[in-house]
C-alpha positions as CSV (number, residue, x, y, z in Angstrom):
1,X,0.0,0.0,0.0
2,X,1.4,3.9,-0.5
3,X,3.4,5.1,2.2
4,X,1.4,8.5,2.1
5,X,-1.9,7.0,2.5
6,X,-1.0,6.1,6.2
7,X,1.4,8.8,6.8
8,X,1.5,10.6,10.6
9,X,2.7,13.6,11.8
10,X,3.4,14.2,15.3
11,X,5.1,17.4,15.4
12,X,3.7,20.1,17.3
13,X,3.7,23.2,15.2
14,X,2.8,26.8,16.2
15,X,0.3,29.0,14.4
16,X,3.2,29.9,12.0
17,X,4.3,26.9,11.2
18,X,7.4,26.5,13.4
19,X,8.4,23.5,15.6
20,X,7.5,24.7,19.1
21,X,10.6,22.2,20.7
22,X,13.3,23.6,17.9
23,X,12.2,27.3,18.8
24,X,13.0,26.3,22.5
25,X,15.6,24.3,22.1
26,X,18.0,26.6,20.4
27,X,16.6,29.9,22.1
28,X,18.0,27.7,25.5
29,X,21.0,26.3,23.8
30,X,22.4,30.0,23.1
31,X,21.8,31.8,26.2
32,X,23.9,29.2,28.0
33,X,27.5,29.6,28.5
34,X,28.6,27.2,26.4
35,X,26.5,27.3,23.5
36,X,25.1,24.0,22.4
37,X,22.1,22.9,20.2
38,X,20.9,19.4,20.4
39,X,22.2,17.2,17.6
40,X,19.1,16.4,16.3
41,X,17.7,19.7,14.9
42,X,20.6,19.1,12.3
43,X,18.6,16.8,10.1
44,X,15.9,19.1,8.5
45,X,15.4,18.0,4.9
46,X,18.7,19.4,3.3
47,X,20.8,18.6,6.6
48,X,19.2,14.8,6.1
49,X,19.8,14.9,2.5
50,X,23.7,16.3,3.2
51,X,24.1,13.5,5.8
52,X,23.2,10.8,2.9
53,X,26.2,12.5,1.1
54,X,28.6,12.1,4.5
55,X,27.8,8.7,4.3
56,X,29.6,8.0,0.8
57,X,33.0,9.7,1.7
58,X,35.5,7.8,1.8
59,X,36.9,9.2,5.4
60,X,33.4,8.6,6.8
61,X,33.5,4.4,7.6
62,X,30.6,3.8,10.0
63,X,28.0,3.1,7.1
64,X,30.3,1.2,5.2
65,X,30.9,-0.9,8.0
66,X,27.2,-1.4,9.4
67,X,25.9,-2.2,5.8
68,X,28.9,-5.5,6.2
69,X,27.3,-6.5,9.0
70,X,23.7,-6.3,7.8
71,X,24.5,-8.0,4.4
72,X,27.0,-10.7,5.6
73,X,24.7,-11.8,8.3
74,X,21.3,-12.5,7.2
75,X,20.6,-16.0,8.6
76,X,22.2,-15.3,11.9
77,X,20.0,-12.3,11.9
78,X,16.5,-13.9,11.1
79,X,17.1,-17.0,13.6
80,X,18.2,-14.7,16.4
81,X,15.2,-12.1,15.7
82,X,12.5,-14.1,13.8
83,X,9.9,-13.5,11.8
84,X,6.5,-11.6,12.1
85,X,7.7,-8.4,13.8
86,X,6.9,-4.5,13.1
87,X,10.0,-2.9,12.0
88,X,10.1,0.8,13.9
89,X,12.7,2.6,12.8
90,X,13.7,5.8,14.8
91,X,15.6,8.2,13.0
92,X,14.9,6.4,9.7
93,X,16.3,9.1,7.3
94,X,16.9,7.3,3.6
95,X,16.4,3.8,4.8
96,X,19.1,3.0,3.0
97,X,20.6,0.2,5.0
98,X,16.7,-1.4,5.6
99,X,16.1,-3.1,2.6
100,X,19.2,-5.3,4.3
101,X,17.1,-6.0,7.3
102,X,13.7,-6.3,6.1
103,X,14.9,-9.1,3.3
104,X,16.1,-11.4,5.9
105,X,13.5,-11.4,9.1
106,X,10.3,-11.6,7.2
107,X,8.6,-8.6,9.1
108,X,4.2,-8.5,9.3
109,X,4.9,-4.3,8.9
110,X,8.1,-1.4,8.7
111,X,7.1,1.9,10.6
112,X,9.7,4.3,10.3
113,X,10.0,7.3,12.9
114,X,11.8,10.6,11.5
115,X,11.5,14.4,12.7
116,X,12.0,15.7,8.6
117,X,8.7,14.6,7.2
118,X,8.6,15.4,3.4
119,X,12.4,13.7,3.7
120,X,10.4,10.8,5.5
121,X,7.7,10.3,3.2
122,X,9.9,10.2,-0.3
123,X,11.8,7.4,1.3
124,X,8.9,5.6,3.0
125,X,7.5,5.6,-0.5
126,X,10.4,4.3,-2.1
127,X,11.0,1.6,0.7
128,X,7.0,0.7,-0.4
129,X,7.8,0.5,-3.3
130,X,11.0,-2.1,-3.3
131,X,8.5,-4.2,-0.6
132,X,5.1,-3.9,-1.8
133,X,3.6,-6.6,-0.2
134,X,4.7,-4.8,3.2
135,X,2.2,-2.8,5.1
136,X,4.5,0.6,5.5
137,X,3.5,3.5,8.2
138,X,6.0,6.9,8.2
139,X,5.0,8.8,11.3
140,X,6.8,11.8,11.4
141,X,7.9,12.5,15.0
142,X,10.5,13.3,17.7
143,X,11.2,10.2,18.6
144,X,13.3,11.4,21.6
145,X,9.9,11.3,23.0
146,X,7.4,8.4,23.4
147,X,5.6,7.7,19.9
148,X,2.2,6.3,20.1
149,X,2.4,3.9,17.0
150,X,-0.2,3.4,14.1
151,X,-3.1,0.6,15.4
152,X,-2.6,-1.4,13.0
153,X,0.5,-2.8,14.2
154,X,-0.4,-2.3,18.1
155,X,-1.2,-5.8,18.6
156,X,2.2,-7.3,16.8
157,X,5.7,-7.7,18.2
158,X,8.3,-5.2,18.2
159,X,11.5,-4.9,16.9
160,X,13.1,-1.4,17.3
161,X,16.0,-0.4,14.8
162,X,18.5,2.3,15.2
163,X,21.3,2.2,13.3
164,X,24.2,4.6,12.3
165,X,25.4,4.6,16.0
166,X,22.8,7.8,16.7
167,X,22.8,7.0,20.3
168,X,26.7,7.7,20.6
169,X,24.9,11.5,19.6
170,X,23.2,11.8,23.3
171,X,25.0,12.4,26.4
172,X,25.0,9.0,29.0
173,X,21.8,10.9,31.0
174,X,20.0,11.3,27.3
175,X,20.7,8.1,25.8
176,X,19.7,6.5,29.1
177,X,16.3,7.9,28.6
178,X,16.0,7.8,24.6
179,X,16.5,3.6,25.7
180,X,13.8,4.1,27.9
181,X,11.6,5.8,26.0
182,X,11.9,2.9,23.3
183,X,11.2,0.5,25.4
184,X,8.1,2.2,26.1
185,X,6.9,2.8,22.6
186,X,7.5,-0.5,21.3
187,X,6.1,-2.7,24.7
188,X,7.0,-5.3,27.1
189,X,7.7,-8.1,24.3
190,X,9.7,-6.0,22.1
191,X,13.2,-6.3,20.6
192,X,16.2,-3.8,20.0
193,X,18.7,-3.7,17.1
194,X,21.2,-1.0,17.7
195,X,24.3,0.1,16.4
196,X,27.2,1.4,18.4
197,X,30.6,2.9,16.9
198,X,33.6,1.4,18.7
199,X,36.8,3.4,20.0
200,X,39.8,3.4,17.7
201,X,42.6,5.5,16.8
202,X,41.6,9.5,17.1
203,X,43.2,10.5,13.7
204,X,40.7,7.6,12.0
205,X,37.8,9.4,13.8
206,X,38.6,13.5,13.6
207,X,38.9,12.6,9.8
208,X,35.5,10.9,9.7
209,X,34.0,14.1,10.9
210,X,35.9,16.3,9.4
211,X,36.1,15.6,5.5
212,X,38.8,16.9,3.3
213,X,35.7,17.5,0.6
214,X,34.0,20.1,3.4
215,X,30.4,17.9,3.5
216,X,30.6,17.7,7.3
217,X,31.3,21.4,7.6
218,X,28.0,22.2,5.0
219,X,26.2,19.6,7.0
220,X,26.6,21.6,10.7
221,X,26.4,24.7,9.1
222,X,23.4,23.9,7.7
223,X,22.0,24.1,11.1
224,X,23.0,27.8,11.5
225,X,20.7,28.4,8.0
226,X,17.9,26.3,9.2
227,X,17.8,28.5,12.5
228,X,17.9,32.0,10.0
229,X,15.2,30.3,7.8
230,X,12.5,29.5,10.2
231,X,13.6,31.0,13.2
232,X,13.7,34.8,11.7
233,X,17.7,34.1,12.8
234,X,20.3,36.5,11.3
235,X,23.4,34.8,12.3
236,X,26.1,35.4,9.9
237,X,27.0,31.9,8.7
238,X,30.1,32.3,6.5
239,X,31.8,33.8,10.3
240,X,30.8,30.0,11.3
241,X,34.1,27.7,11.2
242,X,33.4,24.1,11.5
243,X,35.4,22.1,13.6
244,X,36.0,18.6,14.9
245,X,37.6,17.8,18.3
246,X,38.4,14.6,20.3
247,X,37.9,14.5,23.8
248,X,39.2,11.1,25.1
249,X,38.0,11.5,28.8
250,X,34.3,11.7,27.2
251,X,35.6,9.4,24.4
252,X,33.9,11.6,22.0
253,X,33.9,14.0,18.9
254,X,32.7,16.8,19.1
255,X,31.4,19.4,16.2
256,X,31.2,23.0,17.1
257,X,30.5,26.3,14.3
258,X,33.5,28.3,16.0
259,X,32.9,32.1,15.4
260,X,36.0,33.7,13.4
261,X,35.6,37.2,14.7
262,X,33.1,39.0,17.2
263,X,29.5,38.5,16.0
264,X,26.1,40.1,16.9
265,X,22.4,38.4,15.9
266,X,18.7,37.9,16.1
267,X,16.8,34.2,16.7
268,X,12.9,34.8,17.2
269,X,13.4,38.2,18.3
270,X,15.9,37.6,20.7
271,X,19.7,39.2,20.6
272,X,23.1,36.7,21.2
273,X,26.5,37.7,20.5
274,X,29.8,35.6,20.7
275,X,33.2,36.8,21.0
276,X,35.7,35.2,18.4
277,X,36.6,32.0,19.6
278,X,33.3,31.1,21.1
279,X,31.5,28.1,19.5
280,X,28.1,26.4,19.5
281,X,28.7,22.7,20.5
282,X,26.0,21.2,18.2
283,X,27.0,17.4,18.5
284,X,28.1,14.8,19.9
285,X,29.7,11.4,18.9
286,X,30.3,8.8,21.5
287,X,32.2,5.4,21.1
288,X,32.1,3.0,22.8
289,X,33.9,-0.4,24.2
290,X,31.4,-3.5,24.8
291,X,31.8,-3.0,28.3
292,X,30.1,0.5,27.7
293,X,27.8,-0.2,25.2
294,X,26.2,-3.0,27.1
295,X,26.2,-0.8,30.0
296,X,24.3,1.8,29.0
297,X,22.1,-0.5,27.2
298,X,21.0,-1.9,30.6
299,X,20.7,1.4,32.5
300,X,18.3,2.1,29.3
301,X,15.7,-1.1,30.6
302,X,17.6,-3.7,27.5
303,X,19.3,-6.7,27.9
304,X,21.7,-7.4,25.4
305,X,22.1,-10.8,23.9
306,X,24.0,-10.8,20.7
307,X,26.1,-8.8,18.8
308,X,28.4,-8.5,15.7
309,X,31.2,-7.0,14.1
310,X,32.3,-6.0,10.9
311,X,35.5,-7.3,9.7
312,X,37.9,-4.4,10.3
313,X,36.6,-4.6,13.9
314,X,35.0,-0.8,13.4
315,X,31.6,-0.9,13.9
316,X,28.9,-3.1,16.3
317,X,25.5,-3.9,15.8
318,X,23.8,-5.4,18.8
319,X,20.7,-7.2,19.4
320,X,18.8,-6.5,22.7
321,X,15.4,-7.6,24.4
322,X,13.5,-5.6,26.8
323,X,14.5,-6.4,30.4
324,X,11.8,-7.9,32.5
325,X,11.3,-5.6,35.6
326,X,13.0,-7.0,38.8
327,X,12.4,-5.8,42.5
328,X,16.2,-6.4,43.5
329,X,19.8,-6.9,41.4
């Protein structure tokens, strides 16, 4: 069936048209000291659409690496998840790596979660179109927050997919509650397939984020025109520098738009200014160890039990079930 015809949107708009959590999210993020803006206002329709294009460099390995996994592994896949599940993506962007996973687990139904809807809808419809025998449901959403799925897939089992590593994104507190939050929307009986990017040498990863062809730096500065177009923001974006820092105590990268001289603007009427030097932190990157990754996965309410690697050891995929509640360790 077309995507569209079951297509919906969960965003809470204003009388103008603007997302009511982006206005207050990046009014908040620049009146702090440190200037940050949650990672996941980055992926409007051209930031998605640039991010697809990050994907194909050559310094940027993560997708290359997670699509060997998912195409090497099929059978180990479909015996360890089985079949007859609803497929919720979060963060489903292109789908690209999808088609992988839905062609080996025999799935009753794909929902895929994404906050860029006309982005969402394309892909859901091209997705529909490669399965057409697969009921498809795009609700566009924050899926940092619980989603309350279509009916007609209330009744099946769940298996949650969130690929790309997009939880190493989210501080430990955040991703700790985006788990949560999962676990919620997809019920007691559900399934998890994650992906986590592993620690490796710093100069492999800075280079990943920080392409010699300038797509990463379009990509964050894309958030800086996003803000002028539909915040009424006048922030001069060419005075935006983008930069890419380890931080090995956080075992992170960060991206930050690093101001090259002294700069004054407007967002939604309000007035910032940042002295050159100053930066808006506007994403994170974690990796992660197992010993982390399976952490965190419990502290989120998932239990994992299986996981693989690709073959340069770069990249993990992990399969999780929801934990059953317990009154004591």
């Amino acid at each position: 069936m077309p995507a569209s015809k079951n297509d919906l949107r969960l965003v809470d708009l204003d009388e103008e048209g603007v997302d009511k959590a982006f206005r207050a999210d990046v009014l908040q993020g620049l009146s702090e000291a440190q200037k940050a803006i949650p990672a996941r206002w980055l992926y409007d329709d051209a930031g998605s659409q640039l991010f697809e294009d990050i994907t194909g460099l050559g310094e940027y390995y993560p997708t290359r690496a997670e699509t060997e996994i998912l195409a090497s592994r099929g059978a180990e896949f479909a015996q360890a998840i089985g079949p007859g599940r609803a497929v919720v993506e979060f963060g489903s962007g292109s789908s690209v790596k999808t088609p992988l996973l839905l062609s080996q687990i025999d799935p009753a139904a794909y929902v895929p979660l994404d906050i860029a809807g006309d982005f969402l809808r394309a892909s859901a419809e091209e997705l529909g179109a490669k399965f057409p025998g697969l009921p498809v449901y795009p609700v566009e959403a924050d899926f940092m927050r619980r989603v309350e799925l279509p009916e007609a897939v209330a009744d099946l089992p769940k298996l949650g997919f969130f690929p790309g590593s997009t939880i190493g994104n989210m501080v430990a507190r955040t991703a700790v509650d985006l788990l949560r939050t999962m676990r919620e929307t997809l019920g007691e009986s559900a399934k998890l397939l994650i992906g986590m990017d592993l620690v490796k040498d710093p100069a492999v990863l800075v280079a990943a984020y920080d392409d010699a062809c300038g797509v990463t730096a379009e990509f964050n500065r894309n958030l800086a025109r996003r803000i002028n177009r539909e915040l009424a923001g006048t922030i001069p974006v060419d005075d935006l520098r983008h930069e890419a820092r380890w931080i090995d105590d956080f075992a992170r990268i960060e991206m930050h738009l690093v101001a090259q001289r002294d700069i004054a603007f407007e967002v939604a009427g309000r007035r910032f200014t940042m002295a050159a030097g100053e930066s808006i932190h506007t994403e994170n990157s974690h990796k992660f160890t197992r010993r982390s990754g399976n952490a965190i996965l419990l502290a989120g309410g998932w239990t994992p039990v299986r996981r693989w690697l690709d073959g340069e050891q770069r990249f993990s995929l992990i399969l999780a079930e929801a934990s059953i509640p317990r009154s004591a360790p």
